[in-house]
C-alpha positions as CSV (number, residue, x, y, z in Angstrom):
1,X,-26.3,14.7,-16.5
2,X,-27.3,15.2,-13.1
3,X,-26.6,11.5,-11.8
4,X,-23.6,10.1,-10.7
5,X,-22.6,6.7,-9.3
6,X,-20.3,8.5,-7.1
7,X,-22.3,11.5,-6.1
8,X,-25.4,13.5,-6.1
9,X,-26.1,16.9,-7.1
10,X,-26.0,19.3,-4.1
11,X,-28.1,22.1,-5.2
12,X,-28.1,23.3,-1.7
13,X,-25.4,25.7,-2.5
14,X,-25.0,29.7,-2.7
15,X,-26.0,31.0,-6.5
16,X,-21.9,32.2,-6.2
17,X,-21.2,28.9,-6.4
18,X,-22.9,27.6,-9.1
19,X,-21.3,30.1,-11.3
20,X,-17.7,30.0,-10.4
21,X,-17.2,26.5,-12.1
22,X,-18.4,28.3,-15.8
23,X,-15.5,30.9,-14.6
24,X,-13.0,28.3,-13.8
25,X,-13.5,25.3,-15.8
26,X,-10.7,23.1,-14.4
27,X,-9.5,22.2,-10.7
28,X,-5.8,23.6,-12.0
29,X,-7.8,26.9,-12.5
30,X,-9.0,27.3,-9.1
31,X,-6.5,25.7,-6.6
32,X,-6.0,27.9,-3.2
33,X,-2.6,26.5,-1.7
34,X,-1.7,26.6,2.4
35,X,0.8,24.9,4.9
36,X,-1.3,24.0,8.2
37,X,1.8,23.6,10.6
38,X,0.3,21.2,13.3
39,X,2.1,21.2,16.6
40,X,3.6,17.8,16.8
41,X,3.7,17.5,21.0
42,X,-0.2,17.1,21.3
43,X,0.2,14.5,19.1
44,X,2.9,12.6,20.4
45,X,1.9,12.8,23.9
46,X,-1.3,11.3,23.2
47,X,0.2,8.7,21.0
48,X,2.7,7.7,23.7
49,X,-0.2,7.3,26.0
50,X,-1.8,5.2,23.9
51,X,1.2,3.1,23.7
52,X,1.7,2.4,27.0
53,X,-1.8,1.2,26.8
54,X,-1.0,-1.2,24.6
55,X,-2.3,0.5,20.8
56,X,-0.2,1.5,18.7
57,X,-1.2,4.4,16.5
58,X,0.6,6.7,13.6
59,X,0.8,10.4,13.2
60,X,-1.3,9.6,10.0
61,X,-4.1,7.7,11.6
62,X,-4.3,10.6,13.9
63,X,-4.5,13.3,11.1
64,X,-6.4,11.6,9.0
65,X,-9.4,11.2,12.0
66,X,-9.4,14.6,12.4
67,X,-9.8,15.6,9.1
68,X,-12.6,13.0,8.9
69,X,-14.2,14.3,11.6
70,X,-13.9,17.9,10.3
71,X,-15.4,16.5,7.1
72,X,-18.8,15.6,9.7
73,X,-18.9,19.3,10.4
74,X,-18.5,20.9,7.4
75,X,-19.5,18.5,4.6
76,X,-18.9,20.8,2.2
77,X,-15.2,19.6,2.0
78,X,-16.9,16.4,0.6
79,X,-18.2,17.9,-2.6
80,X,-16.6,18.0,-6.2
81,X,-17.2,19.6,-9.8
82,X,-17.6,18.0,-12.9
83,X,-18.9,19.4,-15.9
84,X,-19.3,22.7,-14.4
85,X,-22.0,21.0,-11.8
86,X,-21.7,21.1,-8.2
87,X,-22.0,17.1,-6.3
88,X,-21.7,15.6,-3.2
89,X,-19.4,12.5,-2.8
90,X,-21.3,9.3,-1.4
91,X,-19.0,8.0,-0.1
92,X,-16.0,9.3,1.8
93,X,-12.5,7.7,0.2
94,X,-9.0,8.7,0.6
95,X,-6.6,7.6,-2.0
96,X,-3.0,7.1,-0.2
97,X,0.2,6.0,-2.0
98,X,2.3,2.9,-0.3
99,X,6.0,2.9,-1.0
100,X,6.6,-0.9,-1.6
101,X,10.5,-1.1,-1.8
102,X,12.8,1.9,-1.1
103,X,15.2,0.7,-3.0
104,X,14.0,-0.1,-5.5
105,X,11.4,3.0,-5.4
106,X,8.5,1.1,-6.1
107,X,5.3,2.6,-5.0
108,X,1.3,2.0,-5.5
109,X,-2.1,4.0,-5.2
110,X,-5.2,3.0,-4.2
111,X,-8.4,3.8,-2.3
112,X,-9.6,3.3,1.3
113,X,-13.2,3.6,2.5
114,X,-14.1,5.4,5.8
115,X,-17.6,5.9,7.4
116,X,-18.9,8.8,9.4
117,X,-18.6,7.1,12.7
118,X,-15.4,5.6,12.4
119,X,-13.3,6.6,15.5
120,X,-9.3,7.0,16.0
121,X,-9.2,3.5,16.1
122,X,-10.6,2.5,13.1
123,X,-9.2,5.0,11.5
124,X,-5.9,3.3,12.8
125,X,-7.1,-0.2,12.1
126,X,-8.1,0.5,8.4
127,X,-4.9,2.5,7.6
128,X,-2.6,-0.7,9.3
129,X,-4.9,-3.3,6.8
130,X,-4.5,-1.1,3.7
131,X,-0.7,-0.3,4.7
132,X,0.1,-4.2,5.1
133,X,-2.1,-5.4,1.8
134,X,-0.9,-3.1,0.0
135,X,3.2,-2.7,0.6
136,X,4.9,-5.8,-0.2
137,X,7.2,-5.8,-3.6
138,X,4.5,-8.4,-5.2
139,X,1.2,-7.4,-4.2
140,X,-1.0,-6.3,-6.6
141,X,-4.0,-4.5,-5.6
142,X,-6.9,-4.1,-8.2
143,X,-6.1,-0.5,-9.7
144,X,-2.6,-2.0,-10.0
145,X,-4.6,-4.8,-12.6
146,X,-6.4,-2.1,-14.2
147,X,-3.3,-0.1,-15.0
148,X,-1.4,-3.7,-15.8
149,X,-4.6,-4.1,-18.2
150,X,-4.4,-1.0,-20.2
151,X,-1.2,-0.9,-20.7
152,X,-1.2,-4.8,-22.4
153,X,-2.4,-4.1,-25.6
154,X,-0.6,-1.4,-27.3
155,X,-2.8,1.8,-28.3
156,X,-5.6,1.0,-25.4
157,X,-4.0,2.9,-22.7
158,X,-4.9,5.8,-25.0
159,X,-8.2,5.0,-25.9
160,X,-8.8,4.0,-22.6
161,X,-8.3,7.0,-20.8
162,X,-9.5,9.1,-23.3
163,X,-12.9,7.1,-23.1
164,X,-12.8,7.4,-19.1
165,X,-12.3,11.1,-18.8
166,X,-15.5,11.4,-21.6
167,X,-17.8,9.1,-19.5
168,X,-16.7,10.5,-16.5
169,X,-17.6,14.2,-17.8
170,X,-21.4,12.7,-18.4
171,X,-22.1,10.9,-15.3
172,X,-21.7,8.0,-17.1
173,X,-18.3,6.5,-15.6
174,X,-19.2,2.9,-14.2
175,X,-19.5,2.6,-10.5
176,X,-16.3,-0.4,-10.7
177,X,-13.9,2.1,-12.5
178,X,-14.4,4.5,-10.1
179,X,-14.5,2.0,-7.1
180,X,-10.7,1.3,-9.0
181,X,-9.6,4.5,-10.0
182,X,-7.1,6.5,-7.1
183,X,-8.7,10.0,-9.2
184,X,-11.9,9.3,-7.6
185,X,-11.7,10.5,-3.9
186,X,-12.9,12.9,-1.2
187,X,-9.0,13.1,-0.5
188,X,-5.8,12.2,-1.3
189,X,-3.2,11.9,1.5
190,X,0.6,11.1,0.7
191,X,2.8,11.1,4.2
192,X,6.5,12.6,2.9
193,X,7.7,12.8,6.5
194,X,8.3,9.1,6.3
195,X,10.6,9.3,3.0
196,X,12.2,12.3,5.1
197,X,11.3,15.0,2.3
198,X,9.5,18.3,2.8
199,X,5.9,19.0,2.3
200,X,4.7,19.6,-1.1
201,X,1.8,21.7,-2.8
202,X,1.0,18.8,-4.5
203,X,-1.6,19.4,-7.8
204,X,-5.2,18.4,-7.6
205,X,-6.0,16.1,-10.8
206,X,-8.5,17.7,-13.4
207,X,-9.6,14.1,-14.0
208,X,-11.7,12.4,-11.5
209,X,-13.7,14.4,-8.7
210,X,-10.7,14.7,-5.9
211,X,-11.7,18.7,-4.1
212,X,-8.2,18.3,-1.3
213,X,-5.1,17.0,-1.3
214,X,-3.0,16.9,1.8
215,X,0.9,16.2,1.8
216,X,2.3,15.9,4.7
217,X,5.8,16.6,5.3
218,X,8.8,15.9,7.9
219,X,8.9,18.0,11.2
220,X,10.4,21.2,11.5
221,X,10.6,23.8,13.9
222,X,8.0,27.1,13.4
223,X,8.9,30.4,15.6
224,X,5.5,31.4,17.4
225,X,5.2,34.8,19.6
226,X,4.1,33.8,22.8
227,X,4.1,36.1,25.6
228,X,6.4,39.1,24.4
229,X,8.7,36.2,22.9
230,X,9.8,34.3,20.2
231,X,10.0,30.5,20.9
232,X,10.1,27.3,18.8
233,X,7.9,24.8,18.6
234,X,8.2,21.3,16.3
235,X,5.7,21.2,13.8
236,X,4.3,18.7,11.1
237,X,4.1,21.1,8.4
238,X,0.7,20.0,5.7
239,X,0.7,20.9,1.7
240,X,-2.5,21.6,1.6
241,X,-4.1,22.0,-1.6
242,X,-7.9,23.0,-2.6
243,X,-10.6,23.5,-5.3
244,X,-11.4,26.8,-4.3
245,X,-15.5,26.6,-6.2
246,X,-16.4,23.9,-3.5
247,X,-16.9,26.2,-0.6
248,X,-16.2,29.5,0.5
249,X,-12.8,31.2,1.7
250,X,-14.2,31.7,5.4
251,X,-15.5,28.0,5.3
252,X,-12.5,26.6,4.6
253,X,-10.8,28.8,7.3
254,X,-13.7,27.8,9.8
255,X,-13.0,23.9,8.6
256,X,-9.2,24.3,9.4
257,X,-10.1,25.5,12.3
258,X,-11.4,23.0,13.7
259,X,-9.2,20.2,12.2
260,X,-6.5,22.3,14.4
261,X,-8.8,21.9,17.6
262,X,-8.8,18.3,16.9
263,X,-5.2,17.5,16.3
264,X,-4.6,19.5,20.1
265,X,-6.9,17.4,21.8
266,X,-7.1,13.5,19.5
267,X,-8.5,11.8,22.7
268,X,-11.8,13.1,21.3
269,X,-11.6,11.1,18.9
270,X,-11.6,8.3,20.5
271,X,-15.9,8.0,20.2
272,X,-18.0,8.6,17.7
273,X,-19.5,12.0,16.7
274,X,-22.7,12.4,18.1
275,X,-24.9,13.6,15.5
276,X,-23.9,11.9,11.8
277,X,-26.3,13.8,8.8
């Protein structure tokens, strides 16, 4: 079935493309794995001047606006496979997980929505709402009711799913289970550096339509040549982790690109792109 409540077909798309998917059936199948070290100093100067302006933004928000912007340029990073067809998201959502209690290690997944003129700061100002909904002990957001809900009656969680992943192969997955479901995503970002762990290449889900995940892990120092020497710089190293049938090799490389250029200079972020297709 050609329609989606998520997406639309893009038939826009080299021939290549539209036969990879009958070659590799499954995201699994066709993940490309990469670390994007990003130099942290840009970052951090720019966030420090911010700061003593009186915002206050995270690493995250920063990374994040980049890699929405990026998504503005090359909007191929917003497409997805099911069923061996090739569709473009909607709507661009990132599904994030919020640690709740570290002791206690309870944690929760959900969905925020961004639009294509959303600057640094609103990028900021979403993350800081979802972060503070969703990160107390008791909060309950409502894919945290839907999971609570399959799970009450014994025998449904397996039906359930099993029903989900069927509809969802179709086209025929309702518009509020994938408003709910964390599967259902242009990305999903999880932010290790703030548990202190490594970057991960974490899997993308065969279930649901999510093309990149991004993990991003605590700093470390990379050795760079620069001029005739070897010298250190403090990096935020990203998992990054793709459905290679979306796009090309060389378009991903071009996207990366460009997300880099961003993260050197985030003060460009601070207005909305000028031209939104």
């Amino acid at each position: 079935m050609a329609f989606r409540a998520d997406g639309k077909r893009d038939r826009n798309i080299d021939p290549m493309y539209t036969v990879v998917p009958y070659i590799m059936s499954t995201r699994n199948d066709s993940m490309n794995m990469i670390t994007v070290d990003v130099p942290l100093a840009p970052i951090q100067e720019y966030i420090n001047e911010k700061r003593n302006q009186g915002i206050r933004l995270s690493h995250m928000s920063v990374i994040l606006a980049a890699y929405i912007r990026t998504v503005q340029e090359f909007p191929l990073l917003n497409n997805f496979i099911v069923n061996k067809k090739v569709y473009r998201h909607k709507e661009f959502k990132v599904a994030m997980v919020v640690l709740k209690n570290l002791a206690t290690r309870a944690e929760t997944m959900s969905k925020v929505q961004f639009e294509p003129e959303d600057t640094i700061f609103d990028v900021n100002r979403k993350m800081d709402e979802y972060v503070e909904t969703n990160n107390k002990e008791n909060a309950e957001n409502n894919t945290d009711k839907m999971i609570k809900f399959l799970v009450s009656v014994p025998g449904l969680l397996r039906v359930g799913v099993g029903l989900f992943k069927l509809l969802d192969r179709y086209g025929l997955l309702p518009k509020f289970i994938t408003d709910l479901s964390p599967f259902h995503a242009s990305l999903t970002l999880t932010n290790l550096a703030s548990i202190r762990t490594n970057h991960i290449y974490h899997h993308i889900y065969n279930f649901g339509t999510t093309s990149v995940f991004i993990a991003m892990g605590k700093p470390r120092e990379v050795a760079k040549r620069r001029g005739g020497e070897i010298v250190f710089e403090k990096c935020m190293p990203l998992g990054v982790v793709m459905d290679e049938r979306i796009c090309s090799g060389i378009y991903f490389a071009a996207a990366f690109r460009k997300f880099s250029n961003y993260l050197e200079n985030p003060a460009v972020l601070e207005t909305a792109p000028e031209k939104i297709d």
